[in-house]
DODO-346053 format. One record per residue (C-alpha): residue in three letters; residue number from 1; x, y, z; chain. Coordinates in steps of 0.001 Angstrom, whole numbers. Layout:
N
+------+-----+---------+---------+---------+-----+
! type ! seq !      c1 !      c2 !      c3 ! mol !
+------+-----+---------+---------+---------+-----+
!  ALA ! NUM !       X !       Y !       Z !   A !
...
+------+-----+---------+---------+---------+-----+
% end
This chain:
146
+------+-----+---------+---------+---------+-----+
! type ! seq !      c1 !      c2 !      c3 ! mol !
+------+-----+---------+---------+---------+-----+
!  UNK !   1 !  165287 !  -47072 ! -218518 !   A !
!  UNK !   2 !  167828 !  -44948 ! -217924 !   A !
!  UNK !   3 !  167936 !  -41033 ! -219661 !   A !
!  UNK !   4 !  170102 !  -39933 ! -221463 !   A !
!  UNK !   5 !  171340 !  -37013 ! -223259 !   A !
!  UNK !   6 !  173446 !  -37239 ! -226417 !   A !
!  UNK !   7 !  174777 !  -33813 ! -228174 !   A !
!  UNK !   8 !  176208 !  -34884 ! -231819 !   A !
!  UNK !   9 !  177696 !  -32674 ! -234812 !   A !
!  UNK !  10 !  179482 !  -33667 ! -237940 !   A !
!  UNK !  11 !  181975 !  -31443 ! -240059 !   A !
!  UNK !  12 !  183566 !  -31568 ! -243178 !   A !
!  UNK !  13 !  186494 !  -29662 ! -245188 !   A !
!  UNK !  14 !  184774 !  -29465 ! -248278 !   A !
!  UNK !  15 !  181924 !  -31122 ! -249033 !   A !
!  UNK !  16 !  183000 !  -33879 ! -250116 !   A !
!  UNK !  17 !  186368 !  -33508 ! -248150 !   A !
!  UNK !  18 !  187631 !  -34270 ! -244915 !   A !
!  UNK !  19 !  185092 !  -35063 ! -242550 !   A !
!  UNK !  20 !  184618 !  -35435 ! -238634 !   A !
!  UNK !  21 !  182143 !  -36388 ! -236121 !   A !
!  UNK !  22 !  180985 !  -36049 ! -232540 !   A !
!  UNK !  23 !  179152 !  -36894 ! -229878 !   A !
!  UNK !  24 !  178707 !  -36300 ! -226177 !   A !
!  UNK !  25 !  176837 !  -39036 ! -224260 !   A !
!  UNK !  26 !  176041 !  -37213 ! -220597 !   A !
!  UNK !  27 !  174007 !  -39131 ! -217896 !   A !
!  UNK !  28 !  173782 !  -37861 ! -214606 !   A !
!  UNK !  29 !  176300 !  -35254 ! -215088 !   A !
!  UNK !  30 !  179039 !  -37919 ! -216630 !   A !
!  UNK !  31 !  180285 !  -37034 ! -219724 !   A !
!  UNK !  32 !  181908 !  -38961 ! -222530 !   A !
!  UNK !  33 !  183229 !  -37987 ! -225421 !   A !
!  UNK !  34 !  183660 !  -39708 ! -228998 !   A !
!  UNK !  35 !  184454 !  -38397 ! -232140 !   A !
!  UNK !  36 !  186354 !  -39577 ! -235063 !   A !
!  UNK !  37 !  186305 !  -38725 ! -239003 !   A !
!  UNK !  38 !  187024 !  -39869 ! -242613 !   A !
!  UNK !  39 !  189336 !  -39050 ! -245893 !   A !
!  UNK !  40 !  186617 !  -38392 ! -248054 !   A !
!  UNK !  41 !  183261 !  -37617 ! -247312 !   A !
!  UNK !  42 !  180481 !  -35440 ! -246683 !   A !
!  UNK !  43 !  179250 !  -33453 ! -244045 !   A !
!  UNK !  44 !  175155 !  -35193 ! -243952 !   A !
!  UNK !  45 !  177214 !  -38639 ! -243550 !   A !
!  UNK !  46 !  179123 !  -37195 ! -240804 !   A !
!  UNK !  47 !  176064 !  -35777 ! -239032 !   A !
!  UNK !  48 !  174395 !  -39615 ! -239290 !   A !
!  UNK !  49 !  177794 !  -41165 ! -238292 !   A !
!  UNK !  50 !  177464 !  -38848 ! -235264 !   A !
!  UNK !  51 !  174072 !  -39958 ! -234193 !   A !
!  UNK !  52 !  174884 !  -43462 ! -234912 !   A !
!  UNK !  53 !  178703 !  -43619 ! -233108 !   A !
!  UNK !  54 !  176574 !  -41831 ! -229989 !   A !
!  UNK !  55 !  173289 !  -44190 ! -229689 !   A !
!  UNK !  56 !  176052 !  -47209 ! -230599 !   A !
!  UNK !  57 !  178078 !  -46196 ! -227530 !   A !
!  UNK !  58 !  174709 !  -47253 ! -224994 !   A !
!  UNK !  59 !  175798 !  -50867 ! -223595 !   A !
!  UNK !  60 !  171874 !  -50806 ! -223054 !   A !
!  UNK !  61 !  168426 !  -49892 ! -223795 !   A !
!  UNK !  62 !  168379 !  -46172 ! -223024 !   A !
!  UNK !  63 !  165634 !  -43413 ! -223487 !   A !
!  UNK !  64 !  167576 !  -40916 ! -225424 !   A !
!  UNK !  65 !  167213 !  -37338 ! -226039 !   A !
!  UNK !  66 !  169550 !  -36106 ! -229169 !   A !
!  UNK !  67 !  170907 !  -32923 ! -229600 !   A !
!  UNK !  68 !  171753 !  -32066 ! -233849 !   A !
!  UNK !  69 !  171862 !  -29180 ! -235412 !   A !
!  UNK !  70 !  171393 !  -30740 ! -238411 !   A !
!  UNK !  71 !  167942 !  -30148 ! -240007 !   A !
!  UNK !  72 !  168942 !  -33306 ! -242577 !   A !
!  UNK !  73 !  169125 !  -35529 ! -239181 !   A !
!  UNK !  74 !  166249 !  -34090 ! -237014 !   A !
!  UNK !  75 !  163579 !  -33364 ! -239969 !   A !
!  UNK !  76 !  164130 !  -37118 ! -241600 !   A !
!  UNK !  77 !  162976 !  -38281 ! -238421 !   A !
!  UNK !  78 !  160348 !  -36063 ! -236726 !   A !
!  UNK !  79 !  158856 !  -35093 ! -239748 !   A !
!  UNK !  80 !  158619 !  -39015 ! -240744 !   A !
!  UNK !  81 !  160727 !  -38971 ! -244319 !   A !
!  UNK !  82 !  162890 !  -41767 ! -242777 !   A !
!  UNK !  83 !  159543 !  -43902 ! -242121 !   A !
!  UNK !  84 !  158363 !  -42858 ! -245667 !   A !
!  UNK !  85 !  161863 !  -43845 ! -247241 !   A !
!  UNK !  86 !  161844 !  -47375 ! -245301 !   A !
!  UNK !  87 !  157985 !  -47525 ! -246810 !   A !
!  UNK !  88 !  159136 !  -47265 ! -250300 !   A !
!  UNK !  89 !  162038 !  -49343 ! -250258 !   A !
!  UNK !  90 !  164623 !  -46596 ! -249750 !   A !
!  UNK !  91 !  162840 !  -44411 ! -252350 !   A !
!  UNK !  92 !  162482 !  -40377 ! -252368 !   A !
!  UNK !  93 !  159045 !  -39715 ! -252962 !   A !
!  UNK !  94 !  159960 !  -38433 ! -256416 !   A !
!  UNK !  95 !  161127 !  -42084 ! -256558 !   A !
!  UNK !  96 !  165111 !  -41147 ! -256680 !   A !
!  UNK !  97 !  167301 !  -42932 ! -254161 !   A !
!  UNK !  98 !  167603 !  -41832 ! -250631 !   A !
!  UNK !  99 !  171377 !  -40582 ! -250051 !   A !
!  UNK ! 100 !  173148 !  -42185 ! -247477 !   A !
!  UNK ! 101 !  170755 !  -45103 ! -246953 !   A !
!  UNK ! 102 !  173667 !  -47285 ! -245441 !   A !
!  UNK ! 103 !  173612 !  -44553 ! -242907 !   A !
!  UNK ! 104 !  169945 !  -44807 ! -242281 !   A !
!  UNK ! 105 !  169829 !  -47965 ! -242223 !   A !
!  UNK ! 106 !  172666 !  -48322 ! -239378 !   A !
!  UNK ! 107 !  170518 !  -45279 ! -237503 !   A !
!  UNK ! 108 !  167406 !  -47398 ! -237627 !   A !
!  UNK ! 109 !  169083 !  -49977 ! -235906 !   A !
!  UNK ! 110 !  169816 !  -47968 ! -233285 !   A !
!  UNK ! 111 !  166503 !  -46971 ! -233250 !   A !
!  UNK ! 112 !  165129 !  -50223 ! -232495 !   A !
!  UNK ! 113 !  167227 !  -50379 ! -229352 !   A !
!  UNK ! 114 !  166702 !  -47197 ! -227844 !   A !
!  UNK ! 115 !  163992 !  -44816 ! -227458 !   A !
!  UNK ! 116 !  164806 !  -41312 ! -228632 !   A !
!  UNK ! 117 !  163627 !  -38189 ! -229319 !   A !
!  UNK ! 118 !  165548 !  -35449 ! -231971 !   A !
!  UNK ! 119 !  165870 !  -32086 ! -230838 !   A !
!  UNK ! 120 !  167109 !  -29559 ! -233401 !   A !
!  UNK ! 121 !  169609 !  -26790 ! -232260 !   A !
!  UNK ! 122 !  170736 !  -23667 ! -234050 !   A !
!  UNK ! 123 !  174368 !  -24301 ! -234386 !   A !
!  UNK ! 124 !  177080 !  -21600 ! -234078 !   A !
!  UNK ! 125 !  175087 !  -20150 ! -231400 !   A !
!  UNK ! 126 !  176276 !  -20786 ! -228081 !   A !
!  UNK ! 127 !  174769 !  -23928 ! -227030 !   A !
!  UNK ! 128 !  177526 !  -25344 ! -224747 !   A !
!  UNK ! 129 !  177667 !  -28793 ! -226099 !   A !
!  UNK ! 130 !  176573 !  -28234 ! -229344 !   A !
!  UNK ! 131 !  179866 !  -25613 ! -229598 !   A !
!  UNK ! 132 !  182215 !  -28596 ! -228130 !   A !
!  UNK ! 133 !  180846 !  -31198 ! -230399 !   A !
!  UNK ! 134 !  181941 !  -28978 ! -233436 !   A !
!  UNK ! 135 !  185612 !  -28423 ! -232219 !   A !
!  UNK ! 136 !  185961 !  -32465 ! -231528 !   A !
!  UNK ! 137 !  184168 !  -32963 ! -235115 !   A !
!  UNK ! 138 !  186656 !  -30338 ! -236967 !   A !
!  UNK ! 139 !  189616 !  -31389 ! -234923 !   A !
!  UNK ! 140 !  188863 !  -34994 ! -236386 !   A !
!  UNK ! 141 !  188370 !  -33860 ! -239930 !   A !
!  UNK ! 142 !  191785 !  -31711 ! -239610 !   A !
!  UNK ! 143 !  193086 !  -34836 ! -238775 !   A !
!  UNK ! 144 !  192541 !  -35956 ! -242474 !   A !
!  UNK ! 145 !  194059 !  -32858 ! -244386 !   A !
!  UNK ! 146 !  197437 !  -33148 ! -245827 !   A !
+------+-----+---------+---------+---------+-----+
% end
């Protein structure tokens, strides 16, 4: 399998508002960069469109290491809420409704095709891809406001 690195960020004017995302795929020093946004949303859906836009950009079974600095993102899945969630039929476990389950559900896809592990990085701290990721991801949601 081949390894691969993906950096992703999401944005969003408001929250909800304009909204961006990004992500950098980089194997063997190639890059590629995606990104692209929405009218009206929020920034959690932007981080999971990220993730999901990135891991849906493999054209085959990779193992993946993911760059967020979104706690939301990283905790749901190393901490196991998004196995707990897909246990209870989409269900917090104070029995609410898991936001963004669409998006989950589209990330668990991906998750059945690749092998990754989620690495959590302080954003707005220097991290060179994680700082490029969130200028493609608010250039996309400025790309929204009138």
């Amino acid at each position: 399998m081949k390894k691969v690195n993906v950096y992703t960020d999401g944005a969003c004017k408001g929250n909800p508002g304009c909204g961006g995302w990004a992500a950098i795929l980089e194997y063997r020093g190639v890059e590629r960069e995606l990104s692209g946004g929405e009218e009206n949303t929020t920034n959690n859906r932007m981080e999971l469109t990220a993730a999901i836009m990135g891991l849906g950009a493999l054209k085959e079974p990779c193992e993946v290491t993911l760059y967020s600095d979104s706690q939301y993102l990283v905790n749901a899945i190393n901490k196991g809420w998004l196995d707990d969630w897909v246990k209870k039929s989409w269900r917090k476990a104070d029995r609410s409704p898991v936001l963004n389950d669409d998006l989950w559900k589209e990330l668990c896809e991906q998750l059945q095709k690749h092998r990754v592990e989620f690495v959590w990085v302080r954003g707005h701290d220097g991290h060179k891809y994680n700082e490029r990721c969130d200028s493609l991801a608010v250039a996309a949601a400025e790309r929204f406001m009138k």
